[in-house]
C-alpha positions as a Markdown table, in Angstrom:
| # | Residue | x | y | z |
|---|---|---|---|---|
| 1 | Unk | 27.2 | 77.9 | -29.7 |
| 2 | Unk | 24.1 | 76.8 | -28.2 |
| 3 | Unk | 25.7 | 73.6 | -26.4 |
| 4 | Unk | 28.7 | 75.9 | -24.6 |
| 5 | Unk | 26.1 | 78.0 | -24.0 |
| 6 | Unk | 24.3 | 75.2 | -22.0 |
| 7 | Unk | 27.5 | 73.5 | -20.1 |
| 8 | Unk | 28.5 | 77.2 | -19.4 |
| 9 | Unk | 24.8 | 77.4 | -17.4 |
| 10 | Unk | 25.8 | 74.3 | -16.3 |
| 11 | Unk | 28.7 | 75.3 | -14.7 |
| 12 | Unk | 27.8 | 78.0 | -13.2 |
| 13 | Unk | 24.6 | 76.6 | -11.6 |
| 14 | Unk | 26.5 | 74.3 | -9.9 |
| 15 | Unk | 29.2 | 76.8 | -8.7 |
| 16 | Unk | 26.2 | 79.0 | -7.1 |
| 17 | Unk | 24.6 | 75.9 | -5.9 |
| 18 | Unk | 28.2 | 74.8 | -4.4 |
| 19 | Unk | 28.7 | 78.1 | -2.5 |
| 20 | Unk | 24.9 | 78.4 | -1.0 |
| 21 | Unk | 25.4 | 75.0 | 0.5 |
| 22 | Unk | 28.6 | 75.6 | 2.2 |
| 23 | Unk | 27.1 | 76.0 | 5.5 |
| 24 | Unk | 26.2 | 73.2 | 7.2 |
| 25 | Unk | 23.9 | 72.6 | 10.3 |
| 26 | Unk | 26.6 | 73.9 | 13.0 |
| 27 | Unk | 27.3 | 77.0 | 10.9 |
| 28 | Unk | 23.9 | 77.6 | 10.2 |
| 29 | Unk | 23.1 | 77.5 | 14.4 |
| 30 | Unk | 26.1 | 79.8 | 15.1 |
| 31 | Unk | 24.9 | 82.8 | 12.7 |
| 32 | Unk | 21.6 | 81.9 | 14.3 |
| 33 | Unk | 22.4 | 82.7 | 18.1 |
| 34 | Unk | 25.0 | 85.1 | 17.4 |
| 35 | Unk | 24.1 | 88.7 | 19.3 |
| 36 | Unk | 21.8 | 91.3 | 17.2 |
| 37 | Unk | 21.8 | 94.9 | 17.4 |
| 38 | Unk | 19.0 | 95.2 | 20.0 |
| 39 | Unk | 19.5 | 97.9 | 22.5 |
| 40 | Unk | 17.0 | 100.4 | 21.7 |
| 41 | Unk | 14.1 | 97.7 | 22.1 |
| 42 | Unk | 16.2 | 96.0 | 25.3 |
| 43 | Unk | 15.8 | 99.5 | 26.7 |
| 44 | Unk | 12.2 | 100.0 | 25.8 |
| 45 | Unk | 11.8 | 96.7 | 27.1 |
| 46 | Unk | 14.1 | 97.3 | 30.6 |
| 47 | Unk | 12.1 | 100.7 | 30.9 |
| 48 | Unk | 8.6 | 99.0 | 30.9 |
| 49 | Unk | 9.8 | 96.1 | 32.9 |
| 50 | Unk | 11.1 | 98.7 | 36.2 |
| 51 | Unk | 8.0 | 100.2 | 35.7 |
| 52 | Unk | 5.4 | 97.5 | 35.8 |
| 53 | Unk | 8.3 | 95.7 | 39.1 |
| 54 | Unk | 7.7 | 99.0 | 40.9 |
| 55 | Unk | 3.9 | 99.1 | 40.6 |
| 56 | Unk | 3.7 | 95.3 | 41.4 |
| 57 | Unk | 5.7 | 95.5 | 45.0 |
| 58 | Unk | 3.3 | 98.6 | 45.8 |
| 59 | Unk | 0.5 | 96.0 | 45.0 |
| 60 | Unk | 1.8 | 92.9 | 46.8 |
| 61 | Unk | 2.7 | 95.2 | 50.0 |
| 62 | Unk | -0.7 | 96.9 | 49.8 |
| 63 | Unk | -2.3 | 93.4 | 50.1 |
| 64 | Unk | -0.2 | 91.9 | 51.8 |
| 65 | Unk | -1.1 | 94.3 | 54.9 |
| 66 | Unk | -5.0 | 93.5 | 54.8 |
| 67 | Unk | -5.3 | 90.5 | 56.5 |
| 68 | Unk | -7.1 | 88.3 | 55.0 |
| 69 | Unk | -4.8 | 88.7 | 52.0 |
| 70 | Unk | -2.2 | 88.3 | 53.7 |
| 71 | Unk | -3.7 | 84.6 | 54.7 |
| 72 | Unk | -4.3 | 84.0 | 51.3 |
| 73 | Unk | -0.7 | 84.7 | 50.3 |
| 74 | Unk | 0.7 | 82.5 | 53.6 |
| 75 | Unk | -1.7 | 79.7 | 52.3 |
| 76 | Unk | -0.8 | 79.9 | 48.6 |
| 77 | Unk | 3.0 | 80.3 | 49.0 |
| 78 | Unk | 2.2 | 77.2 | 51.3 |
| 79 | Unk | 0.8 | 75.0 | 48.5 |
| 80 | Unk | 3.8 | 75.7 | 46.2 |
| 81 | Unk | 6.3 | 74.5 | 48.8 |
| 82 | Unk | 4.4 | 71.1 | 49.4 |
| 83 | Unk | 3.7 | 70.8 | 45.2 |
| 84 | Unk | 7.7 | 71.8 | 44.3 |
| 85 | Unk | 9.6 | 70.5 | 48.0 |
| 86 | Unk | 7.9 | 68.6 | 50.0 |
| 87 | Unk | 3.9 | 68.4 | 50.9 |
| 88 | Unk | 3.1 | 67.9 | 55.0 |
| 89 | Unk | 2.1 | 64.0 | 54.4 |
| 90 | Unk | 5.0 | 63.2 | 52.2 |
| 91 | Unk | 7.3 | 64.1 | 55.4 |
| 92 | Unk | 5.8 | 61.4 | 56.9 |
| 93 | Unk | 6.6 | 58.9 | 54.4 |
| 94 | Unk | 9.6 | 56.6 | 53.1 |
| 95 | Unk | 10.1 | 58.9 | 50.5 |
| 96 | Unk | 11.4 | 61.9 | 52.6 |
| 97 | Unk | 14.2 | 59.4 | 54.6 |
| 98 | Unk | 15.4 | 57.7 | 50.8 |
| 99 | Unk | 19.2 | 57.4 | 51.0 |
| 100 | Unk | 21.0 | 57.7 | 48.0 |
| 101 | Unk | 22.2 | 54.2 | 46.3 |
| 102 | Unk | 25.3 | 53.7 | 45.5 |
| 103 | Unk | 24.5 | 52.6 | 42.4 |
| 104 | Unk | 21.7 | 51.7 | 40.8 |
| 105 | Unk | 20.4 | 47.9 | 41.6 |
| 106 | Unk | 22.7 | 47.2 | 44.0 |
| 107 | Unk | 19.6 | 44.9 | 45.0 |
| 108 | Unk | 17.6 | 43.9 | 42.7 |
| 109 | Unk | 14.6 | 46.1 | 43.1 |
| 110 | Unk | 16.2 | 49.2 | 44.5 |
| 111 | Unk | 17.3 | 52.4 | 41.9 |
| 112 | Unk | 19.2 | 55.3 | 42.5 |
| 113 | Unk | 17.2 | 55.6 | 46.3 |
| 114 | Unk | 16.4 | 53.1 | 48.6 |
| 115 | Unk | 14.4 | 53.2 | 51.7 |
| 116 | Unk | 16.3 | 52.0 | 55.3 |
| 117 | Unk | 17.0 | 53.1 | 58.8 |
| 118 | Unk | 20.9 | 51.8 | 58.0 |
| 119 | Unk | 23.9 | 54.5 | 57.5 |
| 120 | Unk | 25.7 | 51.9 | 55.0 |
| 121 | Unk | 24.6 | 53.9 | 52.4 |
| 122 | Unk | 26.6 | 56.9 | 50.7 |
| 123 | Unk | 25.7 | 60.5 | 51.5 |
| 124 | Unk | 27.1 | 61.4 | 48.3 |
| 125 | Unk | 27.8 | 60.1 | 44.5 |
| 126 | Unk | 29.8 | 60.9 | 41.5 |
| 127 | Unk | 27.8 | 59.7 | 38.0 |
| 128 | Unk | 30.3 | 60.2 | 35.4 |
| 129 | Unk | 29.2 | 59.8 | 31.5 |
| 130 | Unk | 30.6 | 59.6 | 28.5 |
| 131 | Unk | 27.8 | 59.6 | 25.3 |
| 132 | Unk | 29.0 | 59.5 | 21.7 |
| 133 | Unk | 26.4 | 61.2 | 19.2 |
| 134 | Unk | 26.2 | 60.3 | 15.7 |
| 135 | Unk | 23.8 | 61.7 | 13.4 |
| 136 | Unk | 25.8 | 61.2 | 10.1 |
| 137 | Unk | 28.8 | 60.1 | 8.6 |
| 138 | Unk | 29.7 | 64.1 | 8.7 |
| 139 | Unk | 28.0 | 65.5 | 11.9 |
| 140 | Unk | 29.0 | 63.4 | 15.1 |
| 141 | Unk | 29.4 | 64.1 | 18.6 |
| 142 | Unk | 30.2 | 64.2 | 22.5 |
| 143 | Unk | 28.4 | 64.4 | 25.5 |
| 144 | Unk | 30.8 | 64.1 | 28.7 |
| 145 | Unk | 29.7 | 65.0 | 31.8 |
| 146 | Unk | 29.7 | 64.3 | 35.9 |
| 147 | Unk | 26.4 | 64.1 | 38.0 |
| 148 | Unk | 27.3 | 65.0 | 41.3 |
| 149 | Unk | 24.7 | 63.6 | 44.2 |
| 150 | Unk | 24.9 | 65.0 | 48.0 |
| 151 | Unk | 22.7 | 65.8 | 50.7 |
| 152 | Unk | 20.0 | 63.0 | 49.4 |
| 153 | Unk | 17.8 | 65.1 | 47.5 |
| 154 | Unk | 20.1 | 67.1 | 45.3 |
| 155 | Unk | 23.0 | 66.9 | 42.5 |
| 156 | Unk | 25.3 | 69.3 | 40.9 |
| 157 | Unk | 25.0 | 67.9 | 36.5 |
| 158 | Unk | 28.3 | 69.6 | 35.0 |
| 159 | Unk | 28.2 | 68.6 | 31.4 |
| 160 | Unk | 30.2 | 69.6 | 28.1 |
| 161 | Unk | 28.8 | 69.1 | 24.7 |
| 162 | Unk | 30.5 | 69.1 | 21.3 |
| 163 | Unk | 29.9 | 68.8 | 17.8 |
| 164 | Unk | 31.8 | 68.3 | 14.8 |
| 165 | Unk | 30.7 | 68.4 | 11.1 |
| 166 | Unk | 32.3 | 68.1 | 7.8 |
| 167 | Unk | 31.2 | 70.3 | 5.0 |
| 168 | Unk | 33.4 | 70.6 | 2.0 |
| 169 | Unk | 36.5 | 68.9 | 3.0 |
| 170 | Unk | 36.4 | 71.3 | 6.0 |
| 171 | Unk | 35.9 | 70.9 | 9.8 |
| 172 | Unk | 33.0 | 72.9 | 11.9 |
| 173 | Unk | 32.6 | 72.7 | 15.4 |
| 174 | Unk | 29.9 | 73.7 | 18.1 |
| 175 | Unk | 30.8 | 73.5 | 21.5 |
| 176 | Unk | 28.6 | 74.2 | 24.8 |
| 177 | Unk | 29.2 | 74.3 | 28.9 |
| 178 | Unk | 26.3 | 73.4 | 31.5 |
| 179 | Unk | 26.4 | 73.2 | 34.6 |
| 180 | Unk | 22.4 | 72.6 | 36.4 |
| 181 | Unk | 21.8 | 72.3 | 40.2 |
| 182 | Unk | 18.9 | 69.7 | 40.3 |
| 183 | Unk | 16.4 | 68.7 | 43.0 |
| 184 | Unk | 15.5 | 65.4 | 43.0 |
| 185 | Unk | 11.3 | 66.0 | 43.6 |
| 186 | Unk | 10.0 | 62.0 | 43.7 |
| 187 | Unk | 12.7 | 59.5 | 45.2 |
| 188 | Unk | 11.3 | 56.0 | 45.6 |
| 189 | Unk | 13.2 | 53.0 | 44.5 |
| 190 | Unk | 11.8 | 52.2 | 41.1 |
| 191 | Unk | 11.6 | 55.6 | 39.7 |
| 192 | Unk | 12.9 | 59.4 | 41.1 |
| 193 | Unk | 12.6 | 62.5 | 38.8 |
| 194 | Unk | 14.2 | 65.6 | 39.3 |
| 195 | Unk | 14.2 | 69.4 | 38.2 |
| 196 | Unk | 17.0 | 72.1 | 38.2 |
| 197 | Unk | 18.0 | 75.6 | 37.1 |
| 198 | Unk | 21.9 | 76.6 | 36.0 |
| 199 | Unk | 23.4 | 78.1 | 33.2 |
| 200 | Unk | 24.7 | 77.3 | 29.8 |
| 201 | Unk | 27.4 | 78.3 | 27.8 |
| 202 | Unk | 27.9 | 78.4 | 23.8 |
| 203 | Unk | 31.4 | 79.0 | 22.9 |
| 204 | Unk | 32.8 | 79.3 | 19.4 |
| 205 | Unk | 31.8 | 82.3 | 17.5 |
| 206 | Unk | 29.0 | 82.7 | 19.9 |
| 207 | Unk | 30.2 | 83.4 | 22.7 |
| 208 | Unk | 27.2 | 84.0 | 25.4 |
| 209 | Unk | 25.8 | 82.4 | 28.9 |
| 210 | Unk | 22.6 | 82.1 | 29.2 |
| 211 | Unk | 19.9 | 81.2 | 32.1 |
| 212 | Unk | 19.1 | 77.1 | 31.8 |
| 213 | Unk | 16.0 | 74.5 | 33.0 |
| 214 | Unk | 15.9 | 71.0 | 32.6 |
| 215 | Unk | 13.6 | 68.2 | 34.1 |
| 216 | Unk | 13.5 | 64.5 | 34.0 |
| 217 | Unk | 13.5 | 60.8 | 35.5 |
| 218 | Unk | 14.9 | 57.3 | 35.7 |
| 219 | Unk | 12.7 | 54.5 | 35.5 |
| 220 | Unk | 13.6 | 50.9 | 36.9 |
| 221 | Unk | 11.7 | 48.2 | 34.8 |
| 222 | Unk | 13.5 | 45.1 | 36.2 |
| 223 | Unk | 17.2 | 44.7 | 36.7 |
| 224 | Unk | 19.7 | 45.0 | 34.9 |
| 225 | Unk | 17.4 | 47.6 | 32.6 |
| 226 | Unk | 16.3 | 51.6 | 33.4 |
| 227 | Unk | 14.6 | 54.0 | 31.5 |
| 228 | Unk | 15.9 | 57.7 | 31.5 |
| 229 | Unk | 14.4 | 60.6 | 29.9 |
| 230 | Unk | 15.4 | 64.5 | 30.4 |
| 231 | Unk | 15.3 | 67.6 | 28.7 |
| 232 | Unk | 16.9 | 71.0 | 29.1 |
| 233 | Unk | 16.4 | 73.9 | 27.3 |
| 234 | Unk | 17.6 | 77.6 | 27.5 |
| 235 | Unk | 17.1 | 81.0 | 25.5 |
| 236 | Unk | 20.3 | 82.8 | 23.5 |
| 237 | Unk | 18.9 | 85.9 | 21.4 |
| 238 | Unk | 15.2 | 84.6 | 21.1 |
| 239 | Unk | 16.6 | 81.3 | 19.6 |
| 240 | Unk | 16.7 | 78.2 | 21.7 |
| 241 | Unk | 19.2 | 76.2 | 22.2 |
| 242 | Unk | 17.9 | 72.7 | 24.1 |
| 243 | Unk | 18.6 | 69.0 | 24.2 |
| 244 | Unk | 16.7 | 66.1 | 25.1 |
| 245 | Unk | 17.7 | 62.3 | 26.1 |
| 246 | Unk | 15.6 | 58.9 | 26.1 |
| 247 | Unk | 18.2 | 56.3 | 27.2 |
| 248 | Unk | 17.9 | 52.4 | 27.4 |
| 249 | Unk | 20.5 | 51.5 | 30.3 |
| 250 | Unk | 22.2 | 48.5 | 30.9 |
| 251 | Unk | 23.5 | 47.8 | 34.5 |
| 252 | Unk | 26.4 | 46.2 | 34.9 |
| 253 | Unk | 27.2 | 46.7 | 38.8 |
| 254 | Unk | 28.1 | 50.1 | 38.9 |
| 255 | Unk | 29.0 | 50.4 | 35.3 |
| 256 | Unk | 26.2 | 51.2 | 32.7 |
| 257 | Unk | 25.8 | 51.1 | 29.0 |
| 258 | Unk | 23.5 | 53.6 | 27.4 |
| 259 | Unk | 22.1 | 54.2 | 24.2 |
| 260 | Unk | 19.0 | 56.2 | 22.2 |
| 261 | Unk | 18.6 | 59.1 | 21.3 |
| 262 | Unk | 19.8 | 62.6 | 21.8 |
| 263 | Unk | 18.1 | 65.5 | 19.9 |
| 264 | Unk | 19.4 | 68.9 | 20.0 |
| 265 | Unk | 18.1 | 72.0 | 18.9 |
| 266 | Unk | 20.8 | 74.9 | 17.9 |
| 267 | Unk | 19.4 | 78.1 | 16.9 |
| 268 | Unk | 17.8 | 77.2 | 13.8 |
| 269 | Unk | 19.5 | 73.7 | 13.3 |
| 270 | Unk | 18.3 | 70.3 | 14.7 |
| 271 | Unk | 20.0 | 67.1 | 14.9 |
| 272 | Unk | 18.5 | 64.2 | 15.7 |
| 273 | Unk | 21.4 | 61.5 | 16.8 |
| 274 | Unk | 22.1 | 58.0 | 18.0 |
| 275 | Unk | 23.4 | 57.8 | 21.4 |
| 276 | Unk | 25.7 | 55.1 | 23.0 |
| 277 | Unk | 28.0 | 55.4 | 25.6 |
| 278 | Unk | 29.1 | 54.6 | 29.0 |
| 279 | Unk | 28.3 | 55.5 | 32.9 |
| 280 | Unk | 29.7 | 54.6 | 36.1 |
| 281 | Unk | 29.1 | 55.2 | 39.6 |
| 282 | Unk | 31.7 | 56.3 | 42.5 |
């Protein structure tokens, strides 16, 4: 009595402990970011915010018509220009006149900009990319995407994401749509870093577009090797949902081959993955 007793316990602790672990990682991150019943603190909150906007424009045009605040403001809005665009000496320098490459160490000690007078040099460039993730035999992935570069300093990143996962002899998948203008701030021929705003996009059971930021750079060590690093990040239902890259490239003319590490952040799931996959220029 007391053994069927004990494979009976048995049975059934492994039954309960089958069904809890059912969800996996991508599962887990959809339940996360999926949309709460909110709106009587989205409201509050929207009520306070119109509030506190209206009583900061009767503020900033208050001070803004006393003159020396209204130096202050010319001066400050100033400083922010030069420290995010473009700074009065730096328009005197190489930096400001870098054409784009058309690809990365054409010449040997020239990246993604180089400096010259000569109009040889594209105005514009297609980066395509193709990175396959791999954090486990069950959870893999795909990063494709096509960098976009025009008008010297800036480039349009359009970029899909997707995961797959196996849990249980079942398939999961979590799928995501970014798309980030980027201004390329520092542009000299071993190393350019950029910034840009866009949106993102979780599909599956998700379903929401939210606002998205990213930063990063590429640094030229000595050809054929750069270094890139870059992460983006953005806010769905007070969970975030962000990804960051540290790549090892090898340049092969225009073609590259890539691989690290790509972490990703889902709601309440990370995965930490390999990276390898393949670039070229156009």
């Amino acid at each position: 009595m007391l053994k069927k007793t004990l494979i009976l316990s048995l049975l059934f602790a492994f039954i309960c402990f089958h069904s809890f672990s059912q969800d996996g990682k991508l599962e887990k991150a959809k339940k996360s970011l999926k949309k709460t019943n909110s709106s009587g603190r989205a409201g509050t909150i929207s009520a306070k915010i119109s509030n506190s906007t209206s009583t900061t424009r009767n503020n900033n045009a208050s001070a803004i018509e006393n003159p020396f605040a209204r130096i202050i403001w010319y001066v400050a809005v100033y400083t922010v220009y030069g420290a995010v665009f473009e700074s009065p000496w730096e328009m005197e320098g190489r930096m400001s006149t870098a054409e784009i490459a058309n690809y990365p160490y054409k010449e040997a000690k020239h990246g993604n900009f180089i400096y010259t007078d000569s109009t040889n040099y594209n105005i514009t460039r297609f980066d395509v990319y193709n990175h396959f993730l791999v954090e486990s035999k069950n959870l893999h992935g795909n990063d494709f995407g096509v960098d976009f570069r025009f008008l010297k300093r800036f480039a349009l990143d359009i970029n899909y994401t997707t995961f797959s996962e196996k849990i249980n002899g079942n398939r999961d998948a979590f799928n995501m749509f970014s798309t980030l203008l980027k201004y390329h701030r520092i542009r000299t021929q071993r190393f350019d870093a950029w910034f840009g705003l866009g949106v993102r996009r979780i599909f599956n059971d998700v379903n929401e577009t939210r606002f998205l930021i990213g930063f990063g750079g590429e640094i030229f060590i000595a050809k054929p090797i750069s270094l890139v690093a870059s992460h983006k990040w953005a806010t769905v239902n007070s969970q975030s949902v962000r990804n960051t890259k540290l790549l090892l490239k090898y340049n092969i003319n225009n073609y590259r081959i890539a691989a690290g590490y790509g972490g990703y952040k889902l709601g309440v799931s990370k995965i930490n993955a390999f990276s390898i996959g393949v670039e070229a220029s156009f």
